[in-house]
C-alpha positions as CSV (number, residue, x, y, z in Angstrom):
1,X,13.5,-0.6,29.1
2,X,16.3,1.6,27.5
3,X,16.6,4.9,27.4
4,X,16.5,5.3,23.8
5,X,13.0,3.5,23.7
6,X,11.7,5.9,26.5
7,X,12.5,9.1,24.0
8,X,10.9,7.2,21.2
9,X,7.7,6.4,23.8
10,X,7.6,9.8,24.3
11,X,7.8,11.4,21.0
12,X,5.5,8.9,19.6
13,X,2.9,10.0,22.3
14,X,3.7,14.1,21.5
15,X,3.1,13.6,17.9
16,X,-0.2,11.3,18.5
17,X,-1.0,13.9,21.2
18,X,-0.6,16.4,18.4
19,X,-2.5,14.6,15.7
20,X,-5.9,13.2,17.7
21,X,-5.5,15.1,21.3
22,X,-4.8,14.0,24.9
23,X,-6.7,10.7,26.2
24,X,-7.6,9.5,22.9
25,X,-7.8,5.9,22.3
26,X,-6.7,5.9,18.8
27,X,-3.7,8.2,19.7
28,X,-2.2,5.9,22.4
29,X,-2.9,3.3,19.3
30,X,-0.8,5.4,17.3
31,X,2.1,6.1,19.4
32,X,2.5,2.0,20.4
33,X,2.2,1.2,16.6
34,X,5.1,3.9,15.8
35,X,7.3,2.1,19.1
36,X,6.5,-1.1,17.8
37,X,7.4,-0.5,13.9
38,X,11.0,1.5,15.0
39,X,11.6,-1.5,17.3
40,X,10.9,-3.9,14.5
41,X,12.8,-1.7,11.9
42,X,16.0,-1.6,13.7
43,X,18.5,-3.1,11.8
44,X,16.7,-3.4,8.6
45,X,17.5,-1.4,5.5
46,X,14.7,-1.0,4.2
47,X,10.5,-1.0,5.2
48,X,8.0,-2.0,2.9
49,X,4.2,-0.5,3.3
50,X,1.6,-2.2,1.7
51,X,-1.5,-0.2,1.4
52,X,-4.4,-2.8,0.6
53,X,-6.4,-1.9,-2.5
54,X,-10.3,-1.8,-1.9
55,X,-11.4,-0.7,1.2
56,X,-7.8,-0.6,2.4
57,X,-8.4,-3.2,4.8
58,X,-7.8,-6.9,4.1
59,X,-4.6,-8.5,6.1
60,X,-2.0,-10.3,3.5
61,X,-3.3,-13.9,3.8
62,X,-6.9,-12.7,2.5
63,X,-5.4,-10.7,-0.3
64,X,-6.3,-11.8,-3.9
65,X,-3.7,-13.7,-4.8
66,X,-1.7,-11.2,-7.5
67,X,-2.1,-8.6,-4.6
68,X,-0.2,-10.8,-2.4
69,X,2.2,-11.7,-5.1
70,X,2.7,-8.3,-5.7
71,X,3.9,-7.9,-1.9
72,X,5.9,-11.1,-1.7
73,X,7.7,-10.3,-5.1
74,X,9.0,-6.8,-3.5
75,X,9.8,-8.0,-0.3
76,X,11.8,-10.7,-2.0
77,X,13.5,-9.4,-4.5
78,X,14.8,-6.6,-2.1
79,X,15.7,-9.6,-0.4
80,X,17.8,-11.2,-3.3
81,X,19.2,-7.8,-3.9
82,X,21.1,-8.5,-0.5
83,X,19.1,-6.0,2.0
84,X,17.4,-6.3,5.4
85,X,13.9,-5.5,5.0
86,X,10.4,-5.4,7.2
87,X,7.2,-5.5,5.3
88,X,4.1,-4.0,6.9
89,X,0.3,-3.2,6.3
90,X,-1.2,0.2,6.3
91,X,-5.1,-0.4,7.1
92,X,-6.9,2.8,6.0
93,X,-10.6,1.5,7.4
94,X,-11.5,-1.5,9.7
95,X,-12.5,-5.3,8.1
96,X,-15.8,-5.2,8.4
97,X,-19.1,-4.6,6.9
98,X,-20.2,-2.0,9.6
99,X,-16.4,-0.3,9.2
100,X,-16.6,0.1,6.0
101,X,-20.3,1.4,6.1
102,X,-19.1,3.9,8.6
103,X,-16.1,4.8,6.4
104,X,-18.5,5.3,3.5
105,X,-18.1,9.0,3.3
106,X,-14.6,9.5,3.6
107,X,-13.8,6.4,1.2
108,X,-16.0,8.7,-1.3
109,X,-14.6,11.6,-0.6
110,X,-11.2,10.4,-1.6
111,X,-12.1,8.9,-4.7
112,X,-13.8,12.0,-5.9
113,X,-11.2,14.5,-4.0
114,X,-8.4,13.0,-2.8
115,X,-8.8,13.7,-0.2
116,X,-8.3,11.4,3.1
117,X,-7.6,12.0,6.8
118,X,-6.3,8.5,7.0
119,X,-3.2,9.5,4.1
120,X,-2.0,12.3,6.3
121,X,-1.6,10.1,9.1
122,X,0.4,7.8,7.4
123,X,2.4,10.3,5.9
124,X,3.5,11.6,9.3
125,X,4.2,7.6,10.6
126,X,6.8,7.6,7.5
127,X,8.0,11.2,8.2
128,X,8.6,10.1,12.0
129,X,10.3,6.9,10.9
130,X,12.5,8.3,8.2
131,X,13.5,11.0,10.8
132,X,14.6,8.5,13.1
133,X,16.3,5.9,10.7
134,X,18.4,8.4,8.2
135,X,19.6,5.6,6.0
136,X,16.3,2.9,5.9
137,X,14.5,3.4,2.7
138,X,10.7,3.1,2.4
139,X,9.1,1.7,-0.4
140,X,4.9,2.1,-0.2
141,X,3.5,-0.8,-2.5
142,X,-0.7,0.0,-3.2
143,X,-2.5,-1.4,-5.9
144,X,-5.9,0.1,-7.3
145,X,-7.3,2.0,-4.4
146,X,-4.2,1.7,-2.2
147,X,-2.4,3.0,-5.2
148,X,-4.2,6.0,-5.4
149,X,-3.6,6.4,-1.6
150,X,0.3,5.8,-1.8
151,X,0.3,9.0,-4.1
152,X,-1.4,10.8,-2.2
153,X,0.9,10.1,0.6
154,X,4.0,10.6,-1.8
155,X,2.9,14.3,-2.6
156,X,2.6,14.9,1.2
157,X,6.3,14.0,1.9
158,X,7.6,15.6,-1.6
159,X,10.8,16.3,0.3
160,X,11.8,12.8,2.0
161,X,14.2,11.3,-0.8
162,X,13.9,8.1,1.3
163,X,10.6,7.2,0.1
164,X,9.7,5.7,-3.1
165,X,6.5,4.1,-3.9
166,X,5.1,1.1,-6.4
167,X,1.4,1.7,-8.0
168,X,-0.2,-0.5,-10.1
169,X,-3.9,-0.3,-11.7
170,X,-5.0,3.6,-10.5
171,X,-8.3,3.9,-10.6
172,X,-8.6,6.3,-13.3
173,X,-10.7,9.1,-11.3
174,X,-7.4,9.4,-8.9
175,X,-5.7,9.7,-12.7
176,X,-5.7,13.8,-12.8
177,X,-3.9,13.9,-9.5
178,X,-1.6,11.4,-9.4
179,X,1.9,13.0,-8.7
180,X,4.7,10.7,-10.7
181,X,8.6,11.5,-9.9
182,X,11.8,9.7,-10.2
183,X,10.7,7.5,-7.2
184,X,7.7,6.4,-8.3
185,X,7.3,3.4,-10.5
186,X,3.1,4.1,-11.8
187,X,2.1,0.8,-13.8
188,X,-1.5,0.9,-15.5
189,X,-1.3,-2.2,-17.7
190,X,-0.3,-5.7,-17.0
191,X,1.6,-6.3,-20.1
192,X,-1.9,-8.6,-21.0
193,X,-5.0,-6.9,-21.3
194,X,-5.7,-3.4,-21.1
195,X,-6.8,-2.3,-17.6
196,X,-10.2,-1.4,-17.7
197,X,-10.2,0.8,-14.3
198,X,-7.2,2.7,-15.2
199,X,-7.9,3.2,-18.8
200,X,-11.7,4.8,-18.4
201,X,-13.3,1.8,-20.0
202,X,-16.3,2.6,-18.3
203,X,-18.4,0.1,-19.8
204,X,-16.3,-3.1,-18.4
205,X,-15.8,-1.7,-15.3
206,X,-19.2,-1.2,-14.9
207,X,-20.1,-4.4,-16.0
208,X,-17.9,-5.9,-13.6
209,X,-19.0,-4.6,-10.6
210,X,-22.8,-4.9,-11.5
211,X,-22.2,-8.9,-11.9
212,X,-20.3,-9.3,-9.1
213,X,-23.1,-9.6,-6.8
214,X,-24.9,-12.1,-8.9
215,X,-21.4,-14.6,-8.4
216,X,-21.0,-13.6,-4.7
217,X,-24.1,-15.2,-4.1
218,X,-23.8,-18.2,-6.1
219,X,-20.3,-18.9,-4.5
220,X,-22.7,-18.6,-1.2
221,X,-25.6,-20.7,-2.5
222,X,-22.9,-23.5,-3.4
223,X,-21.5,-23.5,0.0
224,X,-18.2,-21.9,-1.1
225,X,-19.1,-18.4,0.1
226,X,-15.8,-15.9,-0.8
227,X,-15.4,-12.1,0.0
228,X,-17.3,-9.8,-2.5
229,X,-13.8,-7.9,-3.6
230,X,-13.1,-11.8,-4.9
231,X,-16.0,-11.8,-6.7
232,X,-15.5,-8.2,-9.1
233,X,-13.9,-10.0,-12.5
234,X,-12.0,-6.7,-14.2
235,X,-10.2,-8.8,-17.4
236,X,-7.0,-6.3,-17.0
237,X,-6.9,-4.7,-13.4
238,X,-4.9,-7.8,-12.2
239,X,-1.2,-7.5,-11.7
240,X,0.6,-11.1,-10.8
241,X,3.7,-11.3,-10.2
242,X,4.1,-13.7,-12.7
243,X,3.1,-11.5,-15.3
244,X,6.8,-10.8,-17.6
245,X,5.5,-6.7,-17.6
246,X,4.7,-6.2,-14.3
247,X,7.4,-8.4,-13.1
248,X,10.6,-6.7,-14.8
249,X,9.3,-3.4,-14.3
250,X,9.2,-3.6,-10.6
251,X,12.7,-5.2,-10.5
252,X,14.4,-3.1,-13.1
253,X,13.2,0.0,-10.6
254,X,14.2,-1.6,-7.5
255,X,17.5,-2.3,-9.0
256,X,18.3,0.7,-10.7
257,X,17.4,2.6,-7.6
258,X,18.9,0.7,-5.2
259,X,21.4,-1.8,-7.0
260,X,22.8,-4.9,-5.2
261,X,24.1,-4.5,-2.1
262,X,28.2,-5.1,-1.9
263,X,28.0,-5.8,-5.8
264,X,27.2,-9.1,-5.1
265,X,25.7,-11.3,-8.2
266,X,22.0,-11.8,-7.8
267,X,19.9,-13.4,-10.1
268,X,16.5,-11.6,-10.2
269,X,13.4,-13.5,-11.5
């Protein structure tokens, strides 16, 4: 083992030391997640952080399948733009039914308050990265939910000019405290239908959700069972990739901010 990856042991342990204490199990996760994302990093010019809407907690290949366009049209076009690039998940609560039971509480807190334990945690991972890898830019993706969390990330690290962060379809109670700068690209519309969940349609939204039961267990009565997220039909709070608006919008930012790399022609789209 290097040197170099001995410091970065090291200072990944102090600052999990310094977040959750000395002998904890989710610190020593912490510090071999940091190792393990600089080591992956290396090289790259850019990291790409999804933040799963929802719970914050489904793995890409069990995304809906705009969500997951939304992370492969990114990572790609940042790709056709010329650039190295890593994409990675950010899992604010564990895949379960008993996780997300347990998480209850603090998933309410945050979308009443803001407030989560889970988005200054993250916002020190980046703020450890970026310190280590000057010239890597970091792009946080989040949709619904996990856009409301990027934000509140983003107005932790105000001051890192490396960062830069994609939200589509806020859930409007997050709306008064969402922080938009010049790095942020905040979508609430899919250039279809109005999103009912950003746009305080409360009667849709409602509606949605209170049905979604009734086709979770029909999908299970037909032998098709699906997740219950699969299930919630919001006409609006969808954001494919192959939608024209959400589309260009995401690669006119990435190119404005970023441009091609070595001026080379790329075709986006």
């Amino acid at each position: 083992m290097s040197e170099s990856v001995s410091v970065l042991q090291q200072e990944a342990k102090l600052l999990a030391q310094k977040l959750f204490g000395k002998r904890s199990k989710r610190g020593v996760a912490l510090a071999n997640h940091l190792v393990d994302i600089c080591t992956r990093v290396k090289g790259k010019e850019f990291l790409v952080i999804h933040n799963p809407g929802g719970w914050g907690s489904t793995p890409l290949d069990d995304l809906l399948e705009w969500e997951r366009s939304i992370v492969e049209g990114v990572s790609n076009t940042i790709g056709r733009m010329g650039y190295c690039w890593l994409t990675v998940q950010y899992f604010r609560s564990g895949n379960s039914w008993l996780a997300h039971m347990l998480d209850m509480k603090e998933q309410t807190k945050f979308l009443f308050k803001g407030q989560m334990r889970k988005s200054i945690e993250l916002a020190t991972e980046v703020r450890f990265i970026s310190g280590h890898f000057k010239e890597l830019k970091i792009v946080l993706v989040g949709v619904s939910q996990g856009a409301a969390f990027s934000n509140a990330v983003m107005r932790q690290i105000s001051d890192l000019k490396q960062v830069y962060s994609i939200e589509l379809g806020l859930f409007f109670p997050h709306m008064s405290r969402r922080v938009v700068t010049e790095r942020t690209l905040a979508i609430d519309d899919n250039g279809m239908v109005p999103d009912p969940m950003a746009h305080r349609n409360l009667w849709l939204g409602f509606k949605s959700y209170v049905t979604a039961p009734s086709r979770w267990l029909k999908y299970w009565l037909d032998g098709h069972p699906q997740k219950f997220t699969y299930c919630v039909n919001a006409p609006g709070h969808d954001y494919n990739w192959q939608y024209l608006g959400v589309r260009r919008r995401i690669e006119d930012f990435l190119m404005v901010k970023f441009g091609v790399k070595n001026k080379l022609e790329v075709r986006l789209g």
